[in-house]
SEMI-369316 format. One record per residue (C-alpha): x, y, z. Coordinates in steps of 0.05 Angstrom, whole numbers, padded with zeros to 5 digits, always signed. Layout:
<pts>
XYZ;...
</pts>
This chain:
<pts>
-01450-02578+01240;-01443-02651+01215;-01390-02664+01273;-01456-02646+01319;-01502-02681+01281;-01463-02752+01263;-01415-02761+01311;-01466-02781+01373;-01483-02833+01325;-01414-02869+01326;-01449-02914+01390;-01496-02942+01335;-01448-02944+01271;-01375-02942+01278;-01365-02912+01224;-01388-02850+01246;-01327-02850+01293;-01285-02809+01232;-01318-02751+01254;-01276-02746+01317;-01212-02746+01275;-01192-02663+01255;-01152-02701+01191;-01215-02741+01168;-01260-02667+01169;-01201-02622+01136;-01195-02666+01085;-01277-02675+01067;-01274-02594+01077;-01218-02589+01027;-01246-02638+00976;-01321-02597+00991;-01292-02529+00978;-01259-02549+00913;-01338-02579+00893;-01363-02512+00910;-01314-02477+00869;-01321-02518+00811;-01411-02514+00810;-01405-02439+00830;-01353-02418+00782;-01380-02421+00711;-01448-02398+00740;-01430-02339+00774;-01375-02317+00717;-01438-02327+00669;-01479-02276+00709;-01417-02235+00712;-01408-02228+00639;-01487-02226+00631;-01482-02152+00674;-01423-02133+00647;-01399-02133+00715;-01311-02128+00692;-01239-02111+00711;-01226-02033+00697;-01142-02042+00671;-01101-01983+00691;-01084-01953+00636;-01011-01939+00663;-00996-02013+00680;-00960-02057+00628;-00987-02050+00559;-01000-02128+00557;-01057-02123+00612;-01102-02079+00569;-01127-02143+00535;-01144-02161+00608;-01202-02101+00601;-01278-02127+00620;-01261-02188+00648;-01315-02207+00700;-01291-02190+00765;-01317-02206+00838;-01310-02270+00835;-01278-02273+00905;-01352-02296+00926;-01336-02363+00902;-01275-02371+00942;-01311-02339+01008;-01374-02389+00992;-01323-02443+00975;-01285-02433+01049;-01342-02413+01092;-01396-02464+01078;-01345-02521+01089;-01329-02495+01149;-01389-02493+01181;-01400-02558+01156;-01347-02600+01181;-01313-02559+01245;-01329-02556+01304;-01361-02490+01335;-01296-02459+01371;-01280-02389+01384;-01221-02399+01338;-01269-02416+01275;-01324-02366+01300;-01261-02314+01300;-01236-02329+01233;-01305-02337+01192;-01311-02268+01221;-01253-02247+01189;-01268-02273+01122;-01346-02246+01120;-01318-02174+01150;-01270-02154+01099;-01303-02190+01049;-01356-02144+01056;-01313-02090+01054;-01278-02109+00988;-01348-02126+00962;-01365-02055+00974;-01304-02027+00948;-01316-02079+00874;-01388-02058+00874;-01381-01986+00873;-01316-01990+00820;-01350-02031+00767;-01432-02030+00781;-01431-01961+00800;-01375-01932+00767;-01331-01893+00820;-01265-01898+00791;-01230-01902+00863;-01282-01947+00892;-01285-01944+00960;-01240-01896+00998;-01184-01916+01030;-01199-01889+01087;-01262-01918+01089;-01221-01991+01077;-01172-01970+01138;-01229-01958+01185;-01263-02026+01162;-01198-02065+01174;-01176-02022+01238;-01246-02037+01267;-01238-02113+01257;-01169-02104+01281;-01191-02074+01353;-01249-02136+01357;-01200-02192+01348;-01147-02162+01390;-01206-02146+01443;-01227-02210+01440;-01163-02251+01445;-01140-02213+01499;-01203-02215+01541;-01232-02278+01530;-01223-02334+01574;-01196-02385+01529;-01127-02348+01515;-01125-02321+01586;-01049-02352+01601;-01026-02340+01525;-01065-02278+01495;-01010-02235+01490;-00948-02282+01472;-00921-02299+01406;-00874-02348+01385;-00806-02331+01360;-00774-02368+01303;-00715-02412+01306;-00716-02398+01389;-00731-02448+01425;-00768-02444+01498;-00787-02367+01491;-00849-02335+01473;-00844-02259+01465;-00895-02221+01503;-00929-02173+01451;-00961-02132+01522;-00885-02111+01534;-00893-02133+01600;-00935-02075+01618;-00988-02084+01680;-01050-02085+01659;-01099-02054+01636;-01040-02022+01596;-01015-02091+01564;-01080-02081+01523;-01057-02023+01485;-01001-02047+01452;-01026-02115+01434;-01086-02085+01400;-01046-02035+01356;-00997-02094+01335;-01062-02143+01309;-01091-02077+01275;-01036-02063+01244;-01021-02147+01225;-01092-02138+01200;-01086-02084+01161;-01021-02098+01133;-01047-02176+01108;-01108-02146+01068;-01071-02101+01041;-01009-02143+01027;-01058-02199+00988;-01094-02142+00956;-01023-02111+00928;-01000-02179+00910;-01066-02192+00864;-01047-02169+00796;-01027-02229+00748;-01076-02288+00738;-01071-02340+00785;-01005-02300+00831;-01040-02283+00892;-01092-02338+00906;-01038-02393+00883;-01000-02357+00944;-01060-02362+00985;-01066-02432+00971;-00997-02450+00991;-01004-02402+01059;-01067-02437+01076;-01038-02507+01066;-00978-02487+01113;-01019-02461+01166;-01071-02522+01158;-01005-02562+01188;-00976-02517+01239;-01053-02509+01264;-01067-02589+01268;-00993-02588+01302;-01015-02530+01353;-01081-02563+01373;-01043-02623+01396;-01012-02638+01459;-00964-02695+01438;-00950-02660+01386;-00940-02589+01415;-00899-02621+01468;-00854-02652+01421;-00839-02590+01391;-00830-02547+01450;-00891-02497+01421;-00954-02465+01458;-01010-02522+01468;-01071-02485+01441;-01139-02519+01464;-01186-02520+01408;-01140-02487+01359;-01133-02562+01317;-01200-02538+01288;-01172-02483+01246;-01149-02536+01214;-01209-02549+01174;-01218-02477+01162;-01145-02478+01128;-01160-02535+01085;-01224-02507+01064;-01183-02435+01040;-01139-02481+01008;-01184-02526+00972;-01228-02456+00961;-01160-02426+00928;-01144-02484+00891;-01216-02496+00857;-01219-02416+00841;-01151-02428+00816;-01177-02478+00763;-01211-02401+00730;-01161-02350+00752;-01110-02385+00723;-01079-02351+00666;-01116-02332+00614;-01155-02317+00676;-01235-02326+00663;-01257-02291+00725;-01215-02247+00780;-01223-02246+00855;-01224-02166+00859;-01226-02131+00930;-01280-02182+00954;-01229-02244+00958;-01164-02213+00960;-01185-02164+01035;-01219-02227+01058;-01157-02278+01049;-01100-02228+01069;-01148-02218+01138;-01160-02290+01142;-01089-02311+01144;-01060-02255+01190;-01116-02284+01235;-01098-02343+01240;-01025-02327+01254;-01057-02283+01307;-01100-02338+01336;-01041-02384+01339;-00991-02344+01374;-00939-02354+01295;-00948-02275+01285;-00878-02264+01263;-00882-02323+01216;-00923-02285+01170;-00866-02257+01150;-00840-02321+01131;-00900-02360+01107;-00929-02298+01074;-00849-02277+01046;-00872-02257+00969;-00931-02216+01008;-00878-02179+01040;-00837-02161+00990;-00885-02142+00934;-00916-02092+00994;-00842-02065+01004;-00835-02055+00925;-00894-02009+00929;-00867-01976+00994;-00795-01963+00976;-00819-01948+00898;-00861-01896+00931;-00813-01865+00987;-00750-01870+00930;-00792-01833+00870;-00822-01774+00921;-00743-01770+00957;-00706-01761+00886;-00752-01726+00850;-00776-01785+00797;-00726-01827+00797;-00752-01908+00808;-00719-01969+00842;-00763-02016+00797;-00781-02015+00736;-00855-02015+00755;-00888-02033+00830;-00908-02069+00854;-00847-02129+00843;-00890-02168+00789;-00891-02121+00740;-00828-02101+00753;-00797-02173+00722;-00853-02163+00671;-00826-02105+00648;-00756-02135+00647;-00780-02193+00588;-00815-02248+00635;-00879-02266+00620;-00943-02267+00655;-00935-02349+00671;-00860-02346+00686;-00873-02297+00742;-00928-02331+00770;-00908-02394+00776;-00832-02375+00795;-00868-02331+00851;-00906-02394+00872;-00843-02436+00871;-00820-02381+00919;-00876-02380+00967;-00864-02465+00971;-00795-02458+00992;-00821-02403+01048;-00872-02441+01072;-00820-02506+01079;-00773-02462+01120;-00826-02446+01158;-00844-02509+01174;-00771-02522+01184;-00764-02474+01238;-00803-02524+01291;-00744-02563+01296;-00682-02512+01272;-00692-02480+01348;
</pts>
């Protein structure tokens, strides 16, 4: 919006001329999310506590979260008000921001939906599962419709890059003639979809763990976005030139200043958590813009500590039904599985953060290990 509104006026005042610059905006977005955080947060964690609107504690997770019991949840509004609203503010309107602000508002509404009926109307399970599936699978088919349709990824919509190869783009269509190419490239971003909510929502158990994650993820794909959106740059590195994509950009900043400034009350003793409404939003707003950039099979990189607390709960699951009750870990998913072996709450998180820096450095890395 102000790119639209201040820019023309760079003939007038040169200064005005900043607003050209992608750097100059994702870092005003940034620094604007982290205000947002910080007016919204005590406000809306005040009105939290006011309805008695808090965390329900499993009663069969570690003894030390029972303490945790009535603390105000939802508070994943402030980080979608606190990436959103900067957004729109300082990017431009591309298909690639309109794509990923849709992400953000969709599942937020369907975590929102889930939080509300848990602790306002007092469903123990919330929301179905299924009910999440079909919200995610639904989004899923749209951005996968979209991408592959639309005009502006005709002669890339289906490719993905492949780390540490250089010169090769693997064609997620599996070659197929069309219309069937569609099929297959749908499933695979429902199923990236699905699997990123899900992964972020798995991850959010210990104060400050998964939006200190998100923070980093969002900072990493800030760069390889800016990178992407550049042709000297893509060029240099041998990667897909994506027109327009440099604005996700701002959008990334924004997450990560969003993350960072709801950070500043998650962290632990956390004062407020995200619940379904942040933690569906920011898994579907990353693995959308790994989607939108053709980096699909970085996820698995950038979003490593995603992946593997997700594969705790899976082969916990598949291993206790196969032997009849034994475990692999100690508890799933992987957090409270070193909690359980004497770490505490802190020493996970931040040795799970330290984690998710070196991933998203060899990440970054693999742009020039080809």
């Amino acid at each position: 919006m102000l790119y639209y509104l201040l820019y023309p006026l760079h003939k007038y005042i040169t200064g005005f001329n900043l607003f050209q610059y992608i750097s100059f905006r994702a870092t005003f977005a940034a620094m604007t999310a982290l205000l947002i955080s910080v007016f919204l947060g005590p406000r809306l964690i005040r009105f939290l506590r006011e309805k008695q609107i808090g965390q329900e504690v499993r009663k069969d997770g570690p003894q030390t979260h029972l303490k945790k019991q009535g603390t105000p949840t939802m508070g994943g509004l402030i980080i979608l008000a606190a990436a959103i609203v900067p957004t729109l503010l300082w990017a431009q309107a591309t298909i690639y921001v309109a794509l990923v602000v849709l992400a953000t508002v969709w599942m937020g509404v369907v975590g929102f939906l889930d939080d509300y009926l848990k602790v306002i109307k007092k469903w123990p399970k919330g929301l179905y599962g299924r009910y999440k599936i079909v919200g995610q699978v639904l989004f899923g088919l749209i951005l996968g419709s979209v991408i592959f349709f639309a005009p502006q990824f005709k002669d890339f919509s289906t490719l993905t890059t492949v780390p540490f190869v250089k010169a090769f783009e693997l064609d997620l269509g599996f070659r197929l003639e069309y219309p069937f190419n569609y099929i297959p490239y749908v499933l695979i971003v429902v199923f990236i979809i699905t699997a990123t909510s899900n992964s972020v929502n798995l991850t959010d158990g210990l104060d400050g763990l998964a939006v200190g994650l998100v923070a980093i993820s969002a900072m990493t794909w800030g760069v390889i976005s800016y990178v992407s959106g550049r042709t000297d740059f893509s060029h240099y590195l041998d990667i897909l030139y994506l027109p327009g994509a440099g604005e996700l950009t701002v959008y990334c900043a924004a997450l990560g200043g969003a993350a960072l400034g709801f950070l500043w009350f998650n962290a632990h003793p956390a004062q407020v958590f995200m619940g379904d409404t942040g933690s569906l939003a920011l898994g579907s707003a990353l693995g959308t813009v790994a989607i939108l950039l053709k980096k699909e099979l970085l996820l698995v990189i950038i979003g490593g500590v995603f992946v593997a607390e997700t594969l705790s709960v899976i082969l916990q699951v598949w291993y206790f039904k196969r032997t009849g009750g034994k475990r692999i870990f100690r508890m799933a998913p992987l957090h409270h599985h070193f909690e359980l072996k004497g770490w505490s709450e802190p020493q996970v998180v931040v040795r799970f953060w330290i984690i998710g820096i070196l991933l998203a450095l060899l990440s970054l890395s693999t742009f020039k290990i080809r």
